[in-house]
N, C-alpha and C positions, 0 to 999 in steps of 0.2 A: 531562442532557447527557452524552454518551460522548466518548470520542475514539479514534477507530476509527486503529489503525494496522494498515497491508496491505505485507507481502513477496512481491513479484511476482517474476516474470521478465521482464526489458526488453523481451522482442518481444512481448509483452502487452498494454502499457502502451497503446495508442489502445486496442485492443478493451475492455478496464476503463473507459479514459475515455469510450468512446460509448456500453455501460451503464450508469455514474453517470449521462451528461448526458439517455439516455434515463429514469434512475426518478428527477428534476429532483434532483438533487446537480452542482453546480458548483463551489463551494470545494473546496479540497485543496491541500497542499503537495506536490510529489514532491521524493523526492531521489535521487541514489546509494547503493547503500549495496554491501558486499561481505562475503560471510558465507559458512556453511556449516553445512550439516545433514544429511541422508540421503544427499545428493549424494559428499559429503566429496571434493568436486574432483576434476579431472583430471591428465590428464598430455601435457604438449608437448614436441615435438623442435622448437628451434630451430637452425642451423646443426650438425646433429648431438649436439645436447646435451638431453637427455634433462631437462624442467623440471616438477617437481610444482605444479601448481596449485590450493592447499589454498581459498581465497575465491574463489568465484563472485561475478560481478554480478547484483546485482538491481535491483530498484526501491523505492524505502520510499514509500509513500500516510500520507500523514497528515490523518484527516479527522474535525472537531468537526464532530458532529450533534445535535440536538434527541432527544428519543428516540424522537416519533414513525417517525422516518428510520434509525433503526439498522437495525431488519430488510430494509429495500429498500435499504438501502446495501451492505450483509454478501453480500446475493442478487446484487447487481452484479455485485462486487467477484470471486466465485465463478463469474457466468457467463461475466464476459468474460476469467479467467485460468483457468479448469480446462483442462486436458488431457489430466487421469490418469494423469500419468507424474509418478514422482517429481523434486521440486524447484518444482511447481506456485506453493509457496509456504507463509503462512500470516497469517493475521487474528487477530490482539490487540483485544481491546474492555474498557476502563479507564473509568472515572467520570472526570468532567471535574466538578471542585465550580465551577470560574469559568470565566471568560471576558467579557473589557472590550474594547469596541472602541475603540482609541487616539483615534480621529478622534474620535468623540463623546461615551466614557464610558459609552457605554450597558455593561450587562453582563448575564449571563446570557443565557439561551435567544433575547432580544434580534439581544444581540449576534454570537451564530451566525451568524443571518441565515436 
């Protein structure tokens, strides 16, 4: 079992989602997330005032896979967020040792689903 975590860009996020639900990955948690890397922010003028904006918004994907589904999940995640401009993002893939599903108990690759 892995647990795939994905830093996307928000106008991303359906085209990711209807790759996942095209290579059949459904589950996944999103969140907000705000960070920074190659980007290293912008800069705003509000009412004439000159604002650094050091964290970008992103998207955080968090997703436990079996490990047959790693590689088609990775390949999603990559086709429906590439751009090729920097900030595209970046994929984390971790060991996942458990996983219980609360409702039943089941655990392991089970419980994935």
């Amino acid at each position: 079992m892995k647990l795939i975590i994905a830093m996307i860009q928000p106008h991303k996020l359906p085209d990711v989602k209807k790759e996942l639900y095209d290579a059949e990955v459904y589950k996944m948690t999103v969140t907000n997330a705000l960070g920074c890397g190659q980007q290293k922010g912008y800069t705003e003028t509000y009412r004439g005032v000159i604002h650094e904006v050091n964290l970008v918004k992103k998207i955080r994907l968090d997703i436990a896979v079996n490990e047959d589904f790693v590689n088609p999940t990775i390949d999603a995640i990559i086709k429906g967020s590439k751009t090729g401009k920097i900030g595209d993002g970046k994929i984390f893939v971790m060991d996942l040792p458990e996983c219980i599903r609360i409702r039943t108990g089941e655990r392991g690759g089970k419980a994935i689903g």
